[in-house]
N, C-alpha and C positions, 0 to 999 in steps of 0.2 A: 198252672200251680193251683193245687186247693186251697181253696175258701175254709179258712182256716177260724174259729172261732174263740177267741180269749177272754171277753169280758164278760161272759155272761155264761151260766152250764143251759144245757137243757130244758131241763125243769124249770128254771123261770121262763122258759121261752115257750113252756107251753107242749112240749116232746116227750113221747113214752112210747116205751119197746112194745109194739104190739103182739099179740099170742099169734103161735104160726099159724092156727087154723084163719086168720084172717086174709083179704084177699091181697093178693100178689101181684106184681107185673112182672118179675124175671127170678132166676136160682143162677148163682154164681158157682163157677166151680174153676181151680186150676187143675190142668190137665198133666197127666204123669209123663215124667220121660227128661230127656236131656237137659242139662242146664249150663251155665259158665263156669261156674265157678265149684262145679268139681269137690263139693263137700261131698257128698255122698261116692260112692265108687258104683258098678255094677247100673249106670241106668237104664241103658236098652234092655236089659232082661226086667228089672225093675217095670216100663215102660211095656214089654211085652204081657205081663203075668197080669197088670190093672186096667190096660186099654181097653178088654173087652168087658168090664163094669161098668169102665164112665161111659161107652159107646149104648150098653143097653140102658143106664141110668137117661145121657142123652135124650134118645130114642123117646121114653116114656117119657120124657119133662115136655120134649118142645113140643108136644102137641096140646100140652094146655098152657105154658107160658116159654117165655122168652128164655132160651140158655145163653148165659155171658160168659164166655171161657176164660180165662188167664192162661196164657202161653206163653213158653220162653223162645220161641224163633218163627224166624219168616219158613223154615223148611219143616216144621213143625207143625205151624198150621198150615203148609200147604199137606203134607199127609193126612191129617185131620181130616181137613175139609175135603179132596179125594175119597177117601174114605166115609165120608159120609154124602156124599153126592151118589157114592157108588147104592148104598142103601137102601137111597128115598128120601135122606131129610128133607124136609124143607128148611132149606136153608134160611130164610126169610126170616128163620125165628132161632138160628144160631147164629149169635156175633162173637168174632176173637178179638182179643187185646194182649198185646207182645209186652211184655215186660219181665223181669228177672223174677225166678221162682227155685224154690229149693226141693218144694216137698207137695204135698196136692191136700195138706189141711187146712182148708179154706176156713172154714167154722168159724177156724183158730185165730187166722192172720189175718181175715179182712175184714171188714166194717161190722157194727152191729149197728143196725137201722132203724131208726125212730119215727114216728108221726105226731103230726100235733092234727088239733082239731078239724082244719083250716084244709085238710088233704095234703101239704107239705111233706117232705121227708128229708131227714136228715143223716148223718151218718158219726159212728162214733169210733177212737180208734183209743185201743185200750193195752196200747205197749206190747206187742208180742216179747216175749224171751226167750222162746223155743221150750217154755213150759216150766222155765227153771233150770231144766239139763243140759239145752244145747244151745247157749249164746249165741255162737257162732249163725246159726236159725235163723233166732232173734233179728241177729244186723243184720243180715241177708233179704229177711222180709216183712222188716218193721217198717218198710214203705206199703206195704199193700192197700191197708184199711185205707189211707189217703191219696193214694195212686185211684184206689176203685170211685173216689167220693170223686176226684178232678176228671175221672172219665163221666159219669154221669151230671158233672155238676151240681152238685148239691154242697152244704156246710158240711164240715167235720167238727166234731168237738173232740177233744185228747185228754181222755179221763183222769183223774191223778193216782192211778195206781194202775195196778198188772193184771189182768185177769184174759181167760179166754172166750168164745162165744159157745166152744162146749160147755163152759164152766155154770152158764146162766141158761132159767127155765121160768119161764114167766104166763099168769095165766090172761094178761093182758088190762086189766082190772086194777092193779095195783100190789101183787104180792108175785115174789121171787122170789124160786128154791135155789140151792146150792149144796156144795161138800162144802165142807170148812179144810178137810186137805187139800182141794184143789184151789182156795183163793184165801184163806187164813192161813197161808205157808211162806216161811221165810224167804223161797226159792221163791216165791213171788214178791210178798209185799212186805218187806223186816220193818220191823218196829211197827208196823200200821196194828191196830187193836183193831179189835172187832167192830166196834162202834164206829172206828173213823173209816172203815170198809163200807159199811154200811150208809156213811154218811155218803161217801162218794157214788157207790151205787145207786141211792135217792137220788142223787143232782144227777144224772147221766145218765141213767134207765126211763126216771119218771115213777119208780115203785115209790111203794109206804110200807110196808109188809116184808117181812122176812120168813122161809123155812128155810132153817138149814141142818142139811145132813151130817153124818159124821165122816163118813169117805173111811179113807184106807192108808195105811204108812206109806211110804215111796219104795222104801225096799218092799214089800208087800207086793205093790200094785203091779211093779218092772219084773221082780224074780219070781213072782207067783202067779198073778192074775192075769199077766201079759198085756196091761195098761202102762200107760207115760205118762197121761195124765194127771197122777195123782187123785184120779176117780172122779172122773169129769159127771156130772147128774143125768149128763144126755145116758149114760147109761146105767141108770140107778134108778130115777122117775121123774115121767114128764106128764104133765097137765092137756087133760083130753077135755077140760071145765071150768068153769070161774071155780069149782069147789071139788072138785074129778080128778084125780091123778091114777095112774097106770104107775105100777112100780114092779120092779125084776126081784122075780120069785124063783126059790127052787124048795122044795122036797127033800130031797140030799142033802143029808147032814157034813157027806162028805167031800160036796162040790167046796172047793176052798173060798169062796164066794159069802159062804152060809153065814158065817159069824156076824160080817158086815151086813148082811140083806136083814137079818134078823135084829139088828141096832135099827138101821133102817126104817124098819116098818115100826118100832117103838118110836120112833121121833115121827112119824107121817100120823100114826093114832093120837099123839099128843097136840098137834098141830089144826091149824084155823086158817084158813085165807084173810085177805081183809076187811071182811066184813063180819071176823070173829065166829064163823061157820066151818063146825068142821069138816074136814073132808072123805068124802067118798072112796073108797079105798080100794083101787081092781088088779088081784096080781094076775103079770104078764109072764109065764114062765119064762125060765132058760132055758136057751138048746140041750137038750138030756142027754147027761153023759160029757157036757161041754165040749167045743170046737176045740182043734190041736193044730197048730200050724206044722206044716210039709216040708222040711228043709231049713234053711239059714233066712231070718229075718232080716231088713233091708234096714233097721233101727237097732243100732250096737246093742242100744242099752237094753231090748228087751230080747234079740239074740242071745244072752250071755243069761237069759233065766231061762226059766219049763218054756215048752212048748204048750203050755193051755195059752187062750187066747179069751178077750174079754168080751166074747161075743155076746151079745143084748137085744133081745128084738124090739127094746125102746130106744135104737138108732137107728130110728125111719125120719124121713123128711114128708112134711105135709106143704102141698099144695094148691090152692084151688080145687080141682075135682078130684086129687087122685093121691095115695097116700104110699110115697115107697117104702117097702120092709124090707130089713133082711131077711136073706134065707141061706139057708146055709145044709141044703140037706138033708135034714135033722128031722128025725118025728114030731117036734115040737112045730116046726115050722107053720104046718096051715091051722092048728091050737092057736098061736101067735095070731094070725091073721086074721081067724074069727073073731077073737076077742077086739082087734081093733075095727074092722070092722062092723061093730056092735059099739063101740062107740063113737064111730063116725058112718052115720049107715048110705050119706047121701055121697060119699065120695069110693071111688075105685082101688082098692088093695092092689096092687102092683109088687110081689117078689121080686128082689132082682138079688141074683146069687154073690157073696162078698166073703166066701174066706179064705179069699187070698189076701182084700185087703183089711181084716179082721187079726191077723196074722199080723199086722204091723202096727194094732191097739187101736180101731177106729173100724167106722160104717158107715153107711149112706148119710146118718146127719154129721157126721163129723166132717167131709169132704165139700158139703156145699152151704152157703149161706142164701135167702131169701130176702129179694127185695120186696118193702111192700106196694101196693098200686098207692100210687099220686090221685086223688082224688079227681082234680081239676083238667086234668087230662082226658077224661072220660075215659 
């Protein structure tokens, strides 16, 4: 059972979200495909069309840290693990854990992880709901974030409000960005004001500072942008600096995107990190001409709108040495890469292709979360 923590939040205890460029011991990911309970329909093709992302995401992680899979069966991970035996992993540095899963947004559903001074780590769990939309989700995998913390053994703390780990962007210092649609929304937090958001964020993150963006309506995001989120910041702008942010840019007045990127960037020029420094401002373009998903999406609610999809090339995951992007075919693509690149020059650009799962409102940072290294472990 996790070590479950009540009387005290975080922040007196000393604990704050570190920035992902900081070092890591493992990336968490749950793995696509079958499950029990049959919420979704169609999973072996579902499971067919993403296997070969997380097999090449895999691939690039374990050789600079440890992959901790979530999986739903013993026949599961023996394909898995076959299949990656057959490749070359070293397995050494892929572990599974079986437990009941619905969907493979990890980001979303499992812990966000904290350090205190001391090299400790702790984990925090922040009520999944399936984002507002899909309860049902929700209870299916509002055990994760505490499942993950009683396999590694560490505390949990259980935040007093809803939010997701796309939701939060932090530059490790002391200030976190956000949308105000995706965690100032009723579908998440009713009745909660802005301040008592923020107050719980302070106690649970370890931040002082706040940017927050304006995000997108819900019908907006589902029937037009091909988001569920309600405009999660992972793909809007992410912190490459105590004072440096990367934010998604387009040219095209008539990508439907524009209106919002353009509030956007008035609220990031208006803005200061914690130490009341403005910030550095680098647009990351979009895929030109925007990505369009292939057929019927595996997510009702964003099937039943366009086929654009909300593809971002600031839904990379940073690692230790090596920084995965999407790519998605697009001429924008190695534009994308340089630029990150240029701002991380001591770490490895790594494409890995995602619009199939781009297509279902998500990318490489949506799918995995990052633990950080324990100090005292060496």
């Amino acid at each position: 059972m996790a070590n479950i923590i009540k009387n005290r939040t975080p922040a007196q205890m000393g604990f704050r979200m570190p920035a992902e460029w900081e070092r890591q011991d493992a990336i968490w990911l749950q793995w696509p495909g079958t499950h029990p309970s049959a919420i979704i329909d169609d999973d072996l093709l579902y499971q067919m069309k993403m296997e070969k992302t997380w097999m090449l995401m895999s691939w690039a992680l374990h050789q600079h840290v440890q992959v901790c899979i979530l999986i739903n069966n013993e026949t599961q991970r023996d394909h898995v693990s076959r299949s990656m035996e057959y490749f070359g992993f070293d397995m050494n540095n892929i572990k599974f854990h079986i437990t009941k899963l619905v969907d493979v947004w990890h980001r979303d559903t499992g812990p966000i992880f904290l350090t205190d001074d001391n090299g400790n780590i702790a984990a925090t769990d922040w009520n999944f709901n399936g984002w507002g939309t899909y309860p049902e989700w929700g209870e299916a995998e509002g055990h994760i974030a505490k499942t993950v913390a009683e396999i590694i053994d560490v505390a949990v703390f259980t935040a007093p409000l809803i939010t997701e780990g796309g939701a939060i962007e932090v530059n490790g210092s002391g200030t976190l960005m956000a949308t105000r649609s995706s965690i100032i929304n009723n579908n998440r937090n009713p009745g909660l004001s802005q301040e008592q958001i923020e107050q719980g964020l302070r106690a649970y993150l370890g931040v002082s500072h706040f940017i927050w963006l304006s995000g997108a309506p819900a019908e907006i995001c589902e029937q037009v942008l091909g988001d569920g989120t309600d405009y999660h910041v992972d793909i809007a702008a992410r912190f490459v600096g105590k004072n440096k942010v990367l934010y998604a840019w387009t040219d095209d007045h008539k990508d439907p995107r524009y209106p919002y990127l353009t509030t956007h960037l008035e609220e990031l020029e208006a803005a200061t990190n914690e130490s009341g420094e403005p910030l550095t401002l680098i647009p990351l373009h979009l895929p030109a001409g925007g990505v369009y998903a292939i057929g019927g999406r595996h997510d009702p609610a964003l099937d039943s709108g366009s086929h654009f999809t909300d593809a971002s090339y600031l839904n990379y995951l940073i690692t230790n040495d090596i920084i995965l992007i999407p790519a998605f075919g697009n001429a924008n693509d190695v534009l994308a890469q340089r630029v990150l690149a240029k701002c991380f020059p001591d770490r490895k650009i790594i494409p890995i292709p995602v619009v199939s799962l781009t297509a279902e409102g998500g990318a490489i940072h949506c799918v995995t979360q990052q633990q950080p290294t324990i100090a005292n472990q060496g």
